[in-house]
C-alpha positions in Angstrom: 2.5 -18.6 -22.0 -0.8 -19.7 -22.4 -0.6 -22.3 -19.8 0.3 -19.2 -17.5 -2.2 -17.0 -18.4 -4.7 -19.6 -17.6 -3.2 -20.7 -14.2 -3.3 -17.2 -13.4 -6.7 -16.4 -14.4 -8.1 -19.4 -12.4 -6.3 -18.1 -9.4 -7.9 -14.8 -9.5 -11.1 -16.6 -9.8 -10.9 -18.0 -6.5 -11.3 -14.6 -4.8 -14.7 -14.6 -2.6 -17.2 -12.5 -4.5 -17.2 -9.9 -1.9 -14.0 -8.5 -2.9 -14.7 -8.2 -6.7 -15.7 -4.9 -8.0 -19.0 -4.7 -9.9 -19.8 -4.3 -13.5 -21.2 -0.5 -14.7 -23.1 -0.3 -17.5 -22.4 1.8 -20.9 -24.5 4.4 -19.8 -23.4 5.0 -16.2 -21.0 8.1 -15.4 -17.6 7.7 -13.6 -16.3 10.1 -11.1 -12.9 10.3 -12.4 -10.9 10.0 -15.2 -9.0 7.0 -15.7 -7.2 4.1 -17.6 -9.6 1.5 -19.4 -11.2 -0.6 -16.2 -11.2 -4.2 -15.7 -11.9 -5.9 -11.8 -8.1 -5.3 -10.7 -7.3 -1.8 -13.0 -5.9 -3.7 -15.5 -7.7 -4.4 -18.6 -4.9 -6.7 -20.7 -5.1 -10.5 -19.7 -1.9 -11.4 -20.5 -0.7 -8.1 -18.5 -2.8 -9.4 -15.6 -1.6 -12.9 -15.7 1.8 -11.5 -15.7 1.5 -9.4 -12.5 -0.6 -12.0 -10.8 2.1 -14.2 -10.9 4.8 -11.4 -10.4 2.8 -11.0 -7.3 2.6 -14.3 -6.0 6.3 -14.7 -6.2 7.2 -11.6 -4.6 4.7 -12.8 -1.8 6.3 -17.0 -1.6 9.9 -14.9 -1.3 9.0 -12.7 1.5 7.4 -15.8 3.0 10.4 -17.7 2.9 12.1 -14.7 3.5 10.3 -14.0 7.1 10.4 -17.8 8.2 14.2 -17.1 8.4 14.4 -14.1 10.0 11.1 -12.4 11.2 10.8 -8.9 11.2 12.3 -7.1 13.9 10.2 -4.7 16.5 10.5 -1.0 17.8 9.0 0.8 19.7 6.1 3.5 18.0 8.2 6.6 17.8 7.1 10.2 19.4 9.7 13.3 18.7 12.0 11.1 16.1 8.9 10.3 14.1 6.6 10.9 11.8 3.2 9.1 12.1 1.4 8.8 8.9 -2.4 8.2 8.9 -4.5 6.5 6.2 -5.1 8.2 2.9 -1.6 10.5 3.9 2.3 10.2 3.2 5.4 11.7 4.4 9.1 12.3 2.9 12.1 12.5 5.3 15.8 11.6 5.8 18.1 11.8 8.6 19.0 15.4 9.0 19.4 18.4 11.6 15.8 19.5 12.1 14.5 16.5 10.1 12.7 13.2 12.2 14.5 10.0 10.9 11.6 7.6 11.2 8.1 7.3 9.8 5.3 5.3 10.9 1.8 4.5 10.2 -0.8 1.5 11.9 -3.8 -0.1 11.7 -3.5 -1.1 8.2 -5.8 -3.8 7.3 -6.9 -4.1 4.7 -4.9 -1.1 3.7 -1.5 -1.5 2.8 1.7 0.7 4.2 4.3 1.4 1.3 7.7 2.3 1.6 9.6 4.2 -1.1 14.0 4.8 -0.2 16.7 5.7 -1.7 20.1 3.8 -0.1 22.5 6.1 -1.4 20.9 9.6 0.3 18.7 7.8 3.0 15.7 9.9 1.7 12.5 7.3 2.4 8.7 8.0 1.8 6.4 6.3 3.7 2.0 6.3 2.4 -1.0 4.4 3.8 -2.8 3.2 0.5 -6.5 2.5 1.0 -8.6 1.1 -1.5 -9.8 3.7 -2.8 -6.3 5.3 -3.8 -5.6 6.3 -6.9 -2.1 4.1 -7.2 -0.3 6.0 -10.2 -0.8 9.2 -9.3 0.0 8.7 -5.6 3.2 7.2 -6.5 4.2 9.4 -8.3 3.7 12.4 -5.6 5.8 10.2 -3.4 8.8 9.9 -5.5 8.7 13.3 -6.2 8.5 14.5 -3.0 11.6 12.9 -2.1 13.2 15.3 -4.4 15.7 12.6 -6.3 17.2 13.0 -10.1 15.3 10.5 -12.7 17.7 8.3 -12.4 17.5 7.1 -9.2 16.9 3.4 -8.4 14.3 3.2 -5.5 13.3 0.1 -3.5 9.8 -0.4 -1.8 8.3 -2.6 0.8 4.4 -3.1 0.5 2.9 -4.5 4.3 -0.3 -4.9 5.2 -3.4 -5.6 3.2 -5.7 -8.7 3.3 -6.5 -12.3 1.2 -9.6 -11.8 -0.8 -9.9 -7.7 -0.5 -6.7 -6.0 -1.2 -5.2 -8.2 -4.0 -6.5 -5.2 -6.0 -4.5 -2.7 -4.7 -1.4 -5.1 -4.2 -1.6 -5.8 -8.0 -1.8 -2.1 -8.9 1.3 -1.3 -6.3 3.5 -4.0 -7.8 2.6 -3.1 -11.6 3.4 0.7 -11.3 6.9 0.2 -9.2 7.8 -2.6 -11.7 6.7 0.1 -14.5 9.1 2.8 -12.6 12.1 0.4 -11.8 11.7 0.0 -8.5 13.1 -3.0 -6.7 10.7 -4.7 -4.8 12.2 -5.6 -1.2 9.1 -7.3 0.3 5.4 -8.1 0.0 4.0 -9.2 2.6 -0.1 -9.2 2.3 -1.7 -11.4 5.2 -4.2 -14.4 5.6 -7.1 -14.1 7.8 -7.3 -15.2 11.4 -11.1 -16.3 12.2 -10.7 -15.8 15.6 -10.2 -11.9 15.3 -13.5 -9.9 15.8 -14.9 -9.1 12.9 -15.1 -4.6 11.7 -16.7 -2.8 8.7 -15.0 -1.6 6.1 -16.0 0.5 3.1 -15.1 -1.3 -0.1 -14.6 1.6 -3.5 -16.6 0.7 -6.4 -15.9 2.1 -9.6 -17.9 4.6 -9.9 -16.4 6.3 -7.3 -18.9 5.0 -4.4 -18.5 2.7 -1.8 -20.2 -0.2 -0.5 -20.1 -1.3 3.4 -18.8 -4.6 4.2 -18.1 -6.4 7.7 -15.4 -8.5 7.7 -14.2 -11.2 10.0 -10.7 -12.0 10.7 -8.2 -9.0 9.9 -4.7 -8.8 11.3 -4.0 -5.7 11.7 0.1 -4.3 10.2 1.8 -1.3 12.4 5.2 -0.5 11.2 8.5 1.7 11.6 10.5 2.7 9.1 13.9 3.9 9.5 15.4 5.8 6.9 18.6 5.7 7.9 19.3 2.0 7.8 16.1 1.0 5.7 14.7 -1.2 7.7 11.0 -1.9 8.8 10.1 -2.9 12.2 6.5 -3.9 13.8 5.4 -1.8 15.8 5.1 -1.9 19.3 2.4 0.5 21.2 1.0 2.9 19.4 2.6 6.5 19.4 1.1 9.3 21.6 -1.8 10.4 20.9 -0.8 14.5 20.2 1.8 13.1 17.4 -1.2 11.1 15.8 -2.7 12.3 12.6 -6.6 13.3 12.2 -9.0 10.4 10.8 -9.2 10.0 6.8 -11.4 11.9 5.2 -14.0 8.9 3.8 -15.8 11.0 1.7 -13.3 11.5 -1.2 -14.1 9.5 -3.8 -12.0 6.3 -5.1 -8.9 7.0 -7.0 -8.2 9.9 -4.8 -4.4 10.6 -4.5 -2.5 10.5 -1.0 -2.1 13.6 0.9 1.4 14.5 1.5 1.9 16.0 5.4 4.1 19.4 5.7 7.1 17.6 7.8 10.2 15.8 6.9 11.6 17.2 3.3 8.3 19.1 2.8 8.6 21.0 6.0 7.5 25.2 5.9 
């Protein structure tokens, strides 16, 4: 255990300085209330070891698992669909009056997760960023899809960058492994120099952010169809009237996702 603990420690040190989240001081004031904070939300070493390399395996399976068989495209949906921005989610199954498939894109270095339910084709689709809060926002996604307790759930997490979301991807795989739910894929990229470079704004912990231009993001769009399960790539983006407004970058970090009004939670 020991041995692993180290291993996993070392491999979180290798993460470039720009993605770690600074110290605070006793006497500085956080903006929310929250769980004891380390640099990745979780304050236990051995519980950080643990998920590190829960993590990385999830990551060499859906690795292996995509070298087989890559992911499949399809085409951004318009009337059928539900386009999910950053910082939002969305509930649906297939249904009379209901849109079958959600969607979200341009996620780098946020990271698209996928919450369903095989048995009553109810998915959930949300656009993490890193600033959201991860428990709380999961936990408005399962309940919106309106499921008893019970329920075994499985999730796909896409999207997300090397060096600035292994954060957020440690969070996501900690609280669905915490709720049960089986972890289809994890697919967080590399970097590709050759893409132009954009500025991001990178949470701190006390509920600021700090501006950052990066070089080399690809850049996830994906489909998800609830009534099979699957998750395509997208192709095009969907038209521009079906698109949802930009995030709002002035909440503060650990805000929750903000569930849109269609699908399940139609008026």
């Amino acid at each position: 255990m020991r041995l692993r603990t180290a291993l996993a420690l070392w491999i979180l040190g290798t993460v470039p300085v720009w993605s770690q989240v600074p110290e605070i001081g006793p006497t500085r004031q956080l903006r929310r209330a929250s769980p004891p904070l380390s640099l990745h939300g979780i304050e236990d070493p051995e519980e950080l070891a643990r998920v590190t390399l829960r993590v990385r395996e999830l990551r060499e399976r859906t690795a292996a698992e995509q070298a087989k068989a890559p992911r499949p495209k399809l085409e951004a949906r318009a009337e059928d669909g539900i386009d999910v921005g950053q910082q939002g989610a969305a509930a649906t199954a297939p249904g009379a009056g209901r849109e079958r498939y959600l969607q979200s894109h341009g996620a780098a270095p946020c990271v698209i997760v996928t919450l369903y339910d095989p048995e009553t084709k109810t998915g959930a689709l949300s656009h993490f960023d890193a600033g959201t809060g991860v428990a709380a926002s999961l936990e408005l996604m399962i309940g919106s899809m309106g499921l008893p307790e019970e329920t075994r759930l499985q999730a796909r997490l896409i999207g997300g960058m090397e060096g600035l979301s292994d954060s957020l991807f440690l969070q996501l795989v900690r609280e669905l492994d915490r709720r049960g739910v089986e972890i289809l894929e994890a697919d967080m990229k590399g970097r590709d120099e050759k893409a132009p470079p954009r500025r991001f704004r990178i949470p701190r912990l006390d509920g600021g952010y700090d501006e950052r231009e990066l070089p080399g993001l690809l850049i996830d769009s994906i489909v998800f169809d609830t009534e099979t399960g699957a998750a395509y790539d997208m192709e095009g983006l969907p038209p521009q009237e079906h698109r949802p407004g930009p995030p709002d970058l002035t909440r503060p970090s650990g805000h929750v996702v903000i569930m849109m009004k269609r699908g399940l939670l139609r008026d």
